[in-house]
C-alpha positions as CSV (number, residue, x, y, z in Angstrom):
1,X,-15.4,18.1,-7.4
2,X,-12.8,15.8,-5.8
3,X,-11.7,16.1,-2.5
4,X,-8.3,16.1,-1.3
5,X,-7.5,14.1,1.9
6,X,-4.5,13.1,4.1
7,X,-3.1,9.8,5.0
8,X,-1.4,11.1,8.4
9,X,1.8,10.4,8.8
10,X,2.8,7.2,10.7
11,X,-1.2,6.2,10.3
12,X,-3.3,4.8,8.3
13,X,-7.0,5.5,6.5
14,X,-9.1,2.8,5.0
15,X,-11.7,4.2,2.6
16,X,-14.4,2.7,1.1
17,X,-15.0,2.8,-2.6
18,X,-18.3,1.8,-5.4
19,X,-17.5,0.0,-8.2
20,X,-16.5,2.3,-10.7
21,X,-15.2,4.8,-8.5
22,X,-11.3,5.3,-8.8
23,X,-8.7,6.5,-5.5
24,X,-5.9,8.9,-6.7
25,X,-2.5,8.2,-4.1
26,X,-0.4,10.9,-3.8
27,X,3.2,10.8,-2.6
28,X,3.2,14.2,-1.8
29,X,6.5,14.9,-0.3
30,X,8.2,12.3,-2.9
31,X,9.6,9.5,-0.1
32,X,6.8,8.4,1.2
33,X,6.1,4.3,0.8
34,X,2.1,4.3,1.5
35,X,1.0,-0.2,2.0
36,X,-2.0,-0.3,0.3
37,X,-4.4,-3.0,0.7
38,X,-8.2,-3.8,-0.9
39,X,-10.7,-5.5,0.7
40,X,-14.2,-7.1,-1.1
41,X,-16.8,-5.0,0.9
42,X,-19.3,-7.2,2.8
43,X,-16.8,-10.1,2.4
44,X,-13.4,-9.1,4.3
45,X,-12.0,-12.7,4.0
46,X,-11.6,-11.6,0.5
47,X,-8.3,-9.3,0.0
48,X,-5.9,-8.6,-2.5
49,X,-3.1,-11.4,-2.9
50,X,0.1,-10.5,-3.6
51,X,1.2,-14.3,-4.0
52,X,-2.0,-14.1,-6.8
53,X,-0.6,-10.5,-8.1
54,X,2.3,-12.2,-9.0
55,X,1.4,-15.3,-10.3
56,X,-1.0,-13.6,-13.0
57,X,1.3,-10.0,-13.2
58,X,4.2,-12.6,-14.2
59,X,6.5,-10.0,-12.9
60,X,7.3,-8.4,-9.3
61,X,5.1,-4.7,-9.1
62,X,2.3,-3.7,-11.4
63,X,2.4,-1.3,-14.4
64,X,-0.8,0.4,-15.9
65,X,-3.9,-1.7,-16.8
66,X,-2.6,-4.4,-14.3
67,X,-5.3,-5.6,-12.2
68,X,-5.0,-6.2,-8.1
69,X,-6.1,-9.7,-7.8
70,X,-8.0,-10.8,-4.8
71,X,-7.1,-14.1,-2.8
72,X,-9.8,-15.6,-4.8
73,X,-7.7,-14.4,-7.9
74,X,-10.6,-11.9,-8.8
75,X,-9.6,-8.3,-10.2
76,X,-10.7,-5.7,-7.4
77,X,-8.6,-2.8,-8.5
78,X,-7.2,-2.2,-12.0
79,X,-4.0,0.4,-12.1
80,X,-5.1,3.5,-14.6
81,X,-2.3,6.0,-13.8
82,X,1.1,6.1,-12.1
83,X,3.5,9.4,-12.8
84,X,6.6,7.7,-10.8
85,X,9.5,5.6,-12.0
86,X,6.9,2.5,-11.5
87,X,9.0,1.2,-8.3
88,X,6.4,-0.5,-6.3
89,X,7.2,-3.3,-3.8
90,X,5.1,-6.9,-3.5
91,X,7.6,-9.0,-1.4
92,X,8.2,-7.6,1.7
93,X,5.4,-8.3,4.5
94,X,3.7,-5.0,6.1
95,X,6.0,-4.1,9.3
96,X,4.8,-4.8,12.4
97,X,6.0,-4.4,15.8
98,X,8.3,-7.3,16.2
99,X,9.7,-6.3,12.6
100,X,11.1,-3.0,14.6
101,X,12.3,-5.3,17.8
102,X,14.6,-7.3,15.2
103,X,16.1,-3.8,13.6
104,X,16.6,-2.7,17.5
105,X,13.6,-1.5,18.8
106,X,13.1,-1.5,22.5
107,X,9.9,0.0,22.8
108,X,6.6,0.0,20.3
109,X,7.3,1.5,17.3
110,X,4.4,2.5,14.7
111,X,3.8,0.5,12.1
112,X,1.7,-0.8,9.1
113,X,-0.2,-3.7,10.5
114,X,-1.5,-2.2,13.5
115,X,-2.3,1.0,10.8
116,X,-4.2,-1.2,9.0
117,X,-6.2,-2.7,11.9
118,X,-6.9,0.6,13.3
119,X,-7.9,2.4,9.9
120,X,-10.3,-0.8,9.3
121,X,-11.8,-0.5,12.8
122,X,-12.7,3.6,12.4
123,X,-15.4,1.8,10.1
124,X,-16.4,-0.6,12.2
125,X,-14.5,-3.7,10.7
126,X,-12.1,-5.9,11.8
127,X,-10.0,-9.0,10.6
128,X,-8.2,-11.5,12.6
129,X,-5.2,-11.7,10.1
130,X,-2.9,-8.9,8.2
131,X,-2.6,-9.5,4.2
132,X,0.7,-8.8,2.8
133,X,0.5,-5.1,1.8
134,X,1.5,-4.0,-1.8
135,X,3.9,-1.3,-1.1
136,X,3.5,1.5,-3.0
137,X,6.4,3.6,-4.1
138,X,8.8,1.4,-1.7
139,X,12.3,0.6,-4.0
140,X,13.4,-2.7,-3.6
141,X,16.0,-3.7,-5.9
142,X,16.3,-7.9,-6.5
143,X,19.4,-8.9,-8.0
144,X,19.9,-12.2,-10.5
145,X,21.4,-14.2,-7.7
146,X,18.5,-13.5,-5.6
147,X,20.1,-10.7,-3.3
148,X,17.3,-7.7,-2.6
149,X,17.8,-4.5,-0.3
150,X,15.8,-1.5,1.2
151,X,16.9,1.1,-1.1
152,X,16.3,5.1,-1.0
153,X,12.4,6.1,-2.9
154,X,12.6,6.8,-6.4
155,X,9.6,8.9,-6.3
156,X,9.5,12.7,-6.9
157,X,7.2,15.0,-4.7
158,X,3.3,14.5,-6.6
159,X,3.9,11.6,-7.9
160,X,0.5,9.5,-7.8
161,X,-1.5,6.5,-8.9
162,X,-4.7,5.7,-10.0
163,X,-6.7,2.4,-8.5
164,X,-10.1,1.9,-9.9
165,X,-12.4,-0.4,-8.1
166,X,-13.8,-3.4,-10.3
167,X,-15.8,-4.6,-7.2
168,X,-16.8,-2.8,-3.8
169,X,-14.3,-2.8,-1.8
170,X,-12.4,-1.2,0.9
171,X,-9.0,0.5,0.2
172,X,-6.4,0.8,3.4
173,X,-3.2,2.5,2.8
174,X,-0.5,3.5,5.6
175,X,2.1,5.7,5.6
176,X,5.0,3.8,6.4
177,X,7.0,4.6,9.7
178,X,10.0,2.7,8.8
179,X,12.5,5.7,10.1
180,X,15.4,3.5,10.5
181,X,15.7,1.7,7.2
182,X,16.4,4.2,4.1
183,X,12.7,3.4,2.3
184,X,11.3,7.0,3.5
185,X,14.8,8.7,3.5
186,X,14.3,8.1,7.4
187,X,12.0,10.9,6.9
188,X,8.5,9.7,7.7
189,X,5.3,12.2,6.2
190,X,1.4,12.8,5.2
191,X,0.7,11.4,2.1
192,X,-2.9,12.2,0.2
193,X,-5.2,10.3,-1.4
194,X,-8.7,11.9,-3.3
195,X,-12.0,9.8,-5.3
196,X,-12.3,10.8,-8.3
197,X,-14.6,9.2,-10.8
């Protein structure tokens, strides 16, 4: 039987999946963006590509039976199940801390590089670089004159997705702690996350 886990809030939790095995995201509270990343086990230099997402997806966020193409344009995930509106975000870069120092930040604020880093490095790996993140459930309108903006979730409470691994890998996702833009209603939370076969 399945196990249901938590993405804290703020933080991040990389978890590493077979081939064949399939991770369940839940937005649990409904306004949570989680940045998801995947990682070829045994060769971390190998990641999914957003810049390859889009150039095979021909559009900006996946739908179901889309593939998560690696930087080596290999399909590590496949997408089997979404319940939201389908809102996903493959533009905007993970924040980091100079990210929050631009919005106003004096001090360190949380955020989804260092997440990632520190999820990666409670299994013992590290990277020297920081992919950019897909960012699930994160509403990002673009407009036909090329005008885009941080706009409220779209996402009800439960809503999920299903990833299923075509390769081993290593799945990272982070709740987002963007409090000041409207992406998490400013309202930052756990989301969850279970394998299920």
């Amino acid at each position: 039987m399945a196990t249901l886990n938590t993405v804290p809030a703020r933080r991040g939790k990389a978890v590493p999946l077979k081939k064949g095995q399939a991770l369940k995201i839940v937005n649990t509270h409904g306004h949570q963006v989680v940045d998801f990343w995947a990682f070829v086990a045994g060769h971390l230099t190998e990641f999914s590509g957003m810049e390859q997402c889009r150039a095979t997806w021909l559009k900006m966020c996946p739908e179901v039976g889309d593939h998560l193409y690696s930087n080596r344009r290999r399909p590590i995930m496949t997408l089997e199940e979404d319940t939201s509106p389908g809102k996903h975000d493959s533009l905007m870069a993970p924040c980091d801390n100079e990210r929050y120092g631009l919005l106003g930040c004096n001090e360190y604020h949380d955020n989804c590089k260092d997440n990632m880093h520190a999820a990666l490095a409670e299994l013992g790996y590290h990277v020297p670089f920081t992919p950019g993140s897909l960012n699930l459930f994160m509403n990002i309108p673009w407009q036909p004159n090329g005008a885009l903006s941080f706009d409220p979730p779209l996402s009800k409470a439960g809503d999920y997705v299903v990833w299923r691994a075509q390769l081993d890998c290593i799945a990272v996702m982070s709740c987002c702690p963007q409090d000041i833009l409207l992406i998490n209603n400013k309202n930052t939370v756990e989301a969850h996350y279970e394998i299920v076969s």
